[in-house]
C-alpha positions in Angstrom: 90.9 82.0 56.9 92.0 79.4 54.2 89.4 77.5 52.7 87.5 74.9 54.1 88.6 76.3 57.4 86.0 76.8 60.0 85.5 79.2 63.0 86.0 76.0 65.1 89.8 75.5 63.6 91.0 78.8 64.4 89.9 79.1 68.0 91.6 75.1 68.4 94.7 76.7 66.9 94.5 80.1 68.5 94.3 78.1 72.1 97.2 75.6 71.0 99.6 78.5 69.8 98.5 80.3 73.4 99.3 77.2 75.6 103.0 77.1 73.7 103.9 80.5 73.9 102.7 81.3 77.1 105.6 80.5 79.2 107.7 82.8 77.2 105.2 85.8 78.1 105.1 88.2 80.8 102.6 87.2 83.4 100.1 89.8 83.3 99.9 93.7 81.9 101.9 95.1 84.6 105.2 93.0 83.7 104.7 93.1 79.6 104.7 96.9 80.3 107.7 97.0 82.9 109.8 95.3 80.2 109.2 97.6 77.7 109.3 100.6 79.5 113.1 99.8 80.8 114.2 98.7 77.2 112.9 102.1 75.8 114.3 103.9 78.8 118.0 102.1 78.5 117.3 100.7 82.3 119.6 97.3 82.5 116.9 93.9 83.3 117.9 91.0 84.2 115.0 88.2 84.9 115.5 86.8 87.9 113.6 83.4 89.3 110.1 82.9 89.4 108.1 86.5 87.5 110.1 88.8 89.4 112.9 91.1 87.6 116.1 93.0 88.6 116.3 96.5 87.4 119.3 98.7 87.1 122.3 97.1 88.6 124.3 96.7 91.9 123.4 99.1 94.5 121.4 100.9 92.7 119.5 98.2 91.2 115.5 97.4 92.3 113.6 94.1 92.2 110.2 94.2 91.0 107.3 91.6 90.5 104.5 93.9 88.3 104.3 96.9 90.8 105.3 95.1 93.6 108.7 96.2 94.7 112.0 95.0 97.6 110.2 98.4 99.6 107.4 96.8 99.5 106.1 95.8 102.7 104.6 92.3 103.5 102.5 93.6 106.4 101.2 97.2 103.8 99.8 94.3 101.3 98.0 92.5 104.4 96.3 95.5 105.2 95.5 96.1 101.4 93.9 92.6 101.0 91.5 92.9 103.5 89.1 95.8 102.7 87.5 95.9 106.1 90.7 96.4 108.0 92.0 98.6 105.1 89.4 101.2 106.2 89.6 100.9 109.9 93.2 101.9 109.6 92.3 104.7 107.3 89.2 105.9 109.8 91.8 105.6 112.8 93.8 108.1 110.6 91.8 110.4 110.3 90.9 109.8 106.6 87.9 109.1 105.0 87.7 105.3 105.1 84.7 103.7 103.9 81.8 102.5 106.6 81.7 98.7 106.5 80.8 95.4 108.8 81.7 91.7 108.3 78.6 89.8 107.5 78.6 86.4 108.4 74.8 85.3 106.3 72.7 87.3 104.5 70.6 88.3 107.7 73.2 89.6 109.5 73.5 91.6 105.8 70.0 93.0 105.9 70.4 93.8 109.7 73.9 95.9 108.8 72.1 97.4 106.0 69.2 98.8 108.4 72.0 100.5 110.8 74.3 102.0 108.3 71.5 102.8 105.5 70.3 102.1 101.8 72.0 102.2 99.3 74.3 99.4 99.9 77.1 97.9 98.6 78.1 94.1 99.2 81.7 92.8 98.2 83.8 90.4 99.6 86.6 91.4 101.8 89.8 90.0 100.2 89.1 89.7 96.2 90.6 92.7 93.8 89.5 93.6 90.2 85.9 94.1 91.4 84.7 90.2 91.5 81.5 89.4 93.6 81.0 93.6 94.2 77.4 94.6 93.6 76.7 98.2 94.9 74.0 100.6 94.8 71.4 98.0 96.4 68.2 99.0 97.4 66.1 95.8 98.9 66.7 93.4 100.8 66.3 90.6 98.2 68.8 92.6 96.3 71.0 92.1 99.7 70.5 88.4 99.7 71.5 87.5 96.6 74.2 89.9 96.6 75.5 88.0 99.9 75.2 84.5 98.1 77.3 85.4 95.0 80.0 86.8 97.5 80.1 84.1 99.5 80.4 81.4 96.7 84.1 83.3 96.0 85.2 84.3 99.4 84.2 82.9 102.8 84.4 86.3 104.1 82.1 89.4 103.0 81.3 92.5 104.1 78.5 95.3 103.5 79.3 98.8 103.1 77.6 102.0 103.2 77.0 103.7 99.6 79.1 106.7 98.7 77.6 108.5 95.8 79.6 109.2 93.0 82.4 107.7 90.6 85.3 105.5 91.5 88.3 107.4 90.6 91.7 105.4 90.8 94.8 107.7 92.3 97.8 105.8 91.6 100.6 106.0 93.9 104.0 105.7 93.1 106.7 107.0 96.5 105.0 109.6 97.3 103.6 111.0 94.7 100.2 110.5 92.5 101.2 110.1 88.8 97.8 109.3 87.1 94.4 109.8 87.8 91.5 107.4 86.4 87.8 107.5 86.9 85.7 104.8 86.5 82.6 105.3 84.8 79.8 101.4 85.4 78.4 100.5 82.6 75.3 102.8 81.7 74.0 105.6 79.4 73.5 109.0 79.5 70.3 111.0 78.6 70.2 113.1 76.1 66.6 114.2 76.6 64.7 113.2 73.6 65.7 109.2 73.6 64.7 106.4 76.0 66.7 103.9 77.6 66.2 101.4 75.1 67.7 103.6 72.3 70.1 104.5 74.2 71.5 101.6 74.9 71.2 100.4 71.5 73.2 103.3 70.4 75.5 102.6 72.4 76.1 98.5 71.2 76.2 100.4 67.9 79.9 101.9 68.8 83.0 100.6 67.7 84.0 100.6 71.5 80.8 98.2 72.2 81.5 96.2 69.4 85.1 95.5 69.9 84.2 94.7 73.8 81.6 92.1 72.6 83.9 90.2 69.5 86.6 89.6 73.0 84.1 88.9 75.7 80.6 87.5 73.7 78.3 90.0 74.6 77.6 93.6 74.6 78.8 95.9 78.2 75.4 97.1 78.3 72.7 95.3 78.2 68.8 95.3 79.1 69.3 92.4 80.9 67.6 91.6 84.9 70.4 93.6 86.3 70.0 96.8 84.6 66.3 96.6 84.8 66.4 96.1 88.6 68.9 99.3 88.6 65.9 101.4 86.3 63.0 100.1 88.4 65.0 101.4 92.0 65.1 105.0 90.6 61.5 105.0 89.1 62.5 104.3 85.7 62.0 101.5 82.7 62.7 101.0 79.0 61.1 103.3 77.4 62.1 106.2 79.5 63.5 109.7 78.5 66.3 110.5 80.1 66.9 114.3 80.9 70.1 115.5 78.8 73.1 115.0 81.0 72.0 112.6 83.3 73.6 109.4 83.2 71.8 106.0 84.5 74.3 103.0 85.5 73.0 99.6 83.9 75.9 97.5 85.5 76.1 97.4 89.8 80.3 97.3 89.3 82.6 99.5 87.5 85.1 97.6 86.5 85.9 97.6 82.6 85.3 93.4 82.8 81.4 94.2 84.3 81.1 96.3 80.7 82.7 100.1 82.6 85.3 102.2 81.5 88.0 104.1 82.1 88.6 108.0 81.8 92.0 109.6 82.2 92.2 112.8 84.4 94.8 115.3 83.7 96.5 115.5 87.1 96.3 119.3 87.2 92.5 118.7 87.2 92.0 117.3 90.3 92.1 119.0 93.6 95.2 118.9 96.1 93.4 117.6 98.9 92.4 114.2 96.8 96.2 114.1 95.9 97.2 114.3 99.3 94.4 112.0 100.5 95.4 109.3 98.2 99.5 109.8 99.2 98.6 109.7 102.7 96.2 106.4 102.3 99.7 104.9 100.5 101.8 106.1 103.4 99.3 104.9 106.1 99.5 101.9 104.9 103.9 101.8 104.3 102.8 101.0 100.9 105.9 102.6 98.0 103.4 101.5 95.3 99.2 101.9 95.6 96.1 102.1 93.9 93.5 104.4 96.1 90.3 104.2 95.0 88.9 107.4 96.2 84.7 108.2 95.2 83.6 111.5 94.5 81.3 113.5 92.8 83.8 115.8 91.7 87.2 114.9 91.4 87.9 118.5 90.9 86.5 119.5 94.4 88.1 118.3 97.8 87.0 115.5 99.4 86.1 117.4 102.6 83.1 119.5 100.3 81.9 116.8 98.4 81.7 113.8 101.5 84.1 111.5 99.3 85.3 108.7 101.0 88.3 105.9 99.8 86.3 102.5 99.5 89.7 100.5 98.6 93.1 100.7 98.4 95.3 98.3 96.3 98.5 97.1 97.0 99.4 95.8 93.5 97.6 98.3 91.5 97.2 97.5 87.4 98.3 100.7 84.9 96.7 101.4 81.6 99.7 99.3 79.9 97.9 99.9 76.6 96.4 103.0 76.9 99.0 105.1 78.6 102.1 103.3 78.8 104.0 106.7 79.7 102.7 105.8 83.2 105.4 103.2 83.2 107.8 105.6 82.4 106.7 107.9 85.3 106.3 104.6 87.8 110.1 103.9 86.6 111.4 107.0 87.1 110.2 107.2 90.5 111.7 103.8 91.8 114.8 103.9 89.6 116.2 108.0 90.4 118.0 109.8 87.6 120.8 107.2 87.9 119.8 103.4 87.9 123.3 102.0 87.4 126.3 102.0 89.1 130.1 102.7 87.1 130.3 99.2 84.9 133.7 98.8 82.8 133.8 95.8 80.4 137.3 94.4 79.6 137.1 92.5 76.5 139.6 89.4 76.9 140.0 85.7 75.1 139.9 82.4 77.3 143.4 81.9 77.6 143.4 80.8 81.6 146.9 82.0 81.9 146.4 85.4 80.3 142.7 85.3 82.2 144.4 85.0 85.7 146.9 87.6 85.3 144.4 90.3 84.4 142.4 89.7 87.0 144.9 89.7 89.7 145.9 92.9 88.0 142.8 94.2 88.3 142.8 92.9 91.9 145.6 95.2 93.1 144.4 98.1 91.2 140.8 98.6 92.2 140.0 97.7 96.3 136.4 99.6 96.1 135.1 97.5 92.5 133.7 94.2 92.2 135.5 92.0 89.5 133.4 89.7 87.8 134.5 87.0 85.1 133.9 83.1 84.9 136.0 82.1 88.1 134.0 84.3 90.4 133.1 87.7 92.4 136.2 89.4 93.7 136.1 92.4 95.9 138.5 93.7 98.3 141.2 91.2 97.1 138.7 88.3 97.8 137.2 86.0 96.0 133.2 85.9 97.3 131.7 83.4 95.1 131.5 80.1 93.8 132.1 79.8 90.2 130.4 80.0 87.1 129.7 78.5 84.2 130.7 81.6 81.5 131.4 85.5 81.9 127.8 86.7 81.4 126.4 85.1 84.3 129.2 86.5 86.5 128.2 89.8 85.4 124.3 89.4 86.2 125.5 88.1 89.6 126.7 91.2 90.4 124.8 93.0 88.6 121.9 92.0 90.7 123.7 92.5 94.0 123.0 95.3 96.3 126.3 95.6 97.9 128.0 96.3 94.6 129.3 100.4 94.3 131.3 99.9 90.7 132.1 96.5 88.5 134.8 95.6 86.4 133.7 92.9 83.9 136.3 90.1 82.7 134.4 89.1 79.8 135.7 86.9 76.6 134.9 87.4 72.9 133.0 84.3 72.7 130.8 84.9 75.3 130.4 88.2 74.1 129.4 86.6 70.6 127.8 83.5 72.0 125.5 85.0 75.1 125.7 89.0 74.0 126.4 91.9 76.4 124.9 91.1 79.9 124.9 95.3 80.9 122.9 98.0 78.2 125.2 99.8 79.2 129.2 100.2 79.8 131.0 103.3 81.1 134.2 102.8 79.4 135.4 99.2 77.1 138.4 98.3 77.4 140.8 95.3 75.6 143.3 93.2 77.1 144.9 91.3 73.7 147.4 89.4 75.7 146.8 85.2 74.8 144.5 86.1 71.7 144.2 83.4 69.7 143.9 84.0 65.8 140.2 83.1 65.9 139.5 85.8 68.6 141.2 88.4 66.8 139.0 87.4 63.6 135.6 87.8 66.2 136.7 90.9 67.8 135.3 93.4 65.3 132.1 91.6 65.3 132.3 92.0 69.3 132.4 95.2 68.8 129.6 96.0 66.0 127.7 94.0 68.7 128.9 96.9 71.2 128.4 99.1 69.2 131.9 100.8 68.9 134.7 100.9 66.7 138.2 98.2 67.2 140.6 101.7 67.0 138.0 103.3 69.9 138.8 100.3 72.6 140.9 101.1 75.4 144.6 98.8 75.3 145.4 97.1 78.3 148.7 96.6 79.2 150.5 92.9 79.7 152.2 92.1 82.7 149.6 94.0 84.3 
């Protein structure tokens, strides 16, 4: 800080300098972490309207929005919005779908509660990222004010039946699980010489702790009504030893934004029926992309020995973008195959119309199964298919982005090359057709092709006349 500047100052500038930038930032983690995972994997993006992007090009191109995808099916997220019916579908599987009602008030709550059993967990049915959850409940005050803070963000809520254990989060990406996360609520662990109060003032004493608190204002675990409601239902208080190894939750969600964390399982850890349960959840529900949130005791155990059961399953699932960002890589290679782009040549050209026109009806005799793209539209098949447009570049993207499009040839000038830079990462072969250069091109071209990143004497010569 400079002097005279106050605390005050710098979060007025940090909010000003947020609301400028932000429409030139990626909408959420998901979408910062798609866009670099294809730049450092050489996958071709183009942005397309609205947050969603085109990967790859022509037909073997994919449109994503975060880990939504164009397999995505409208009626799989449906399902995954609405918990209730989420595990109904999974029960009618055959898989282990969490044991829920719809609650209308809280003394419809209390009456569910009695039928299914204590503990209980209250959450609405259609809200993500853990908001108005409260589980492990115990009384039926705890029920009624659970119900209340539901209801105030969702008009419909739902109780379920505790399953003991951790959260774990089984991401699937078509058909297969590539990461494995376990949730761990906000708590402490004995160590059998320290009470709960030291503990948990160890543990505001980490830099973890500390670095939560500076973002969010307050420590992730605190001695605050919550946690000592969660001590006084198993027996304990304050100033209780904890036996060494057993942990005591403080927070009633596990979400890192309720003061949890998140632990990374190695894959080959966890036991082949929880991979298979969680693929088959995805698949149940036609869903190419999914978060399952399977709870177990023991990850490492199948869920038929340790009475897990799959509370949730999310159809736009969030990846550790900071922590792991090779799960990107993974998710990418998954969707995109070992090929993401089809056969693109790039014929460097100037903008004389006369010379422009010749080489593309050239081109138009020469290749029947390739898309031609430059300034005066999409030809394929000796037709012209588009309208239009306004330079080279965005004639590429256009096809670039189409499904229908096996192969391109790409009619491109010098000084859109210069002006707009290369609309594909990558070309399979560049080419140069000098007829109608002007002296000016012919000054540009070997900056075109530094920008390429090839040498003048390398280009392919095109023929006149063609």
């Amino acid at each position: 800080m400079s002097e005279g500047e106050t605390f005050d100052d710098i979060v007025a500038l940090r909010n000003q300098l947020s609301a400028e930038f932000s429409p030139f930032v990626a909408k959420g983690v998901n979408q910062f972490a798609l866009i670099r995972g294809v730049t450092t994997l050489g996958i071709n993006l183009i942005r397309l309207p609205g947050t969603a992007l085109c990967l790859g090009t022509g037909a073997r191109s994919r449109i994503v929005n975060s880990t939504l995808t164009d397999k995505t099916p409208f009626i799989g997220i449906q399902f995954a919005r609405n918990k209730f019916h989420t595990a109904s579908l999974l029960r009618m599987s055959g898989l282990p779908g969490a044991v829920n009602k719809v609650v209308s008030n809280s003394d419809e709550a209390i009456q569910g509660a009695k039928k299914l059993g204590y503990p209980i967990v209250v959450k609405p049915v259609d809200l993500d990222r853990g908001e108005g959850v409260a589980a492990h409940l115990m009384t039926e005050s705890a029920i009624r004010s659970a119900f209340d803070t539901a209801r105030e963000l969702s008009p419909y809520v739902m109780i379920e039946k505790h399953i003991p254990g951790f959260t774990h989060r089984l991401t699937v990406a078509d058909g297969e699980v590539i990461s494995v996360r376990q949730r761990v609520p906000g708590g402490v662990t004995g160590d059998g010489k320290s009470t709960v109060k030291e503990l948990v003032e160890e543990s505001q004493a980490t830099k973890w702790s500390r670095r939560w608190e500076r973002t969010r204002g307050r420590a992730p675990v605190e001695l605050d009504i919550e946690a000592l409601d969660l001590l006084k239902e198993q027996g304990f208080d304050v100033n209780t030893i904890l036996p060494s190894g057993i942990f005591q939750r403080l927070r009633r969600r596990d979400n890192i934004n309720a003061g949890g964390q998140n632990l990374d399982i190695p894959l080959d850890s966890v036991d082949q029926d929880n991979l298979d349960l969680a693929t088959s959840a995805a698949q149940i529900l036609r869903l190419d992309i999914a978060g399952v949130d399977l709870i177990s005791t023991d990850i490492t155990k199948s869920w038929r020995e340790t009475d897990a059961g799959i509370c949730e399953v999310n159809g736009r699932p969030q990846l550790a973008a900071r922590r792991a960002p090779e799960l990107y890589h993974r998710l990418l290679s998954r969707l995109m195959g070992p090929e993401p782009h089809v056969p693109a040549d790039l014929i460097l050209c100037g903008d004389n119309s006369t010379e422009r026109m010749a080489l593309i009806e050239g081109l138009d005799t020469e290749t029947r199964d390739q898309t031609i793209t430059s300034r005066e539209g999409l030809r394929s098949g000796g037709v012209c298919i588009t309208d239009s447009f306004p330079n080279d570049y965005a004639a590429a993207c256009a096809a670039a982005i189409r499904s229908d499009v096996v192969a391109i040839k790409c009619v491109l000038s010098i000084q859109d090359l210069l002006r707009l830079g290369s609309p594909l990462q990558t070309w399979s072969k560049i080419s140069l057709y000098p007829a109608g250069l002007n002296a000016e091109e012919k000054r540009l071209l070997p900056n075109a092709c530094a920008l390429l990143g090839v040498q003048p004497k390398d280009l392919q010569i095109l023929p006149q006349n063609r």
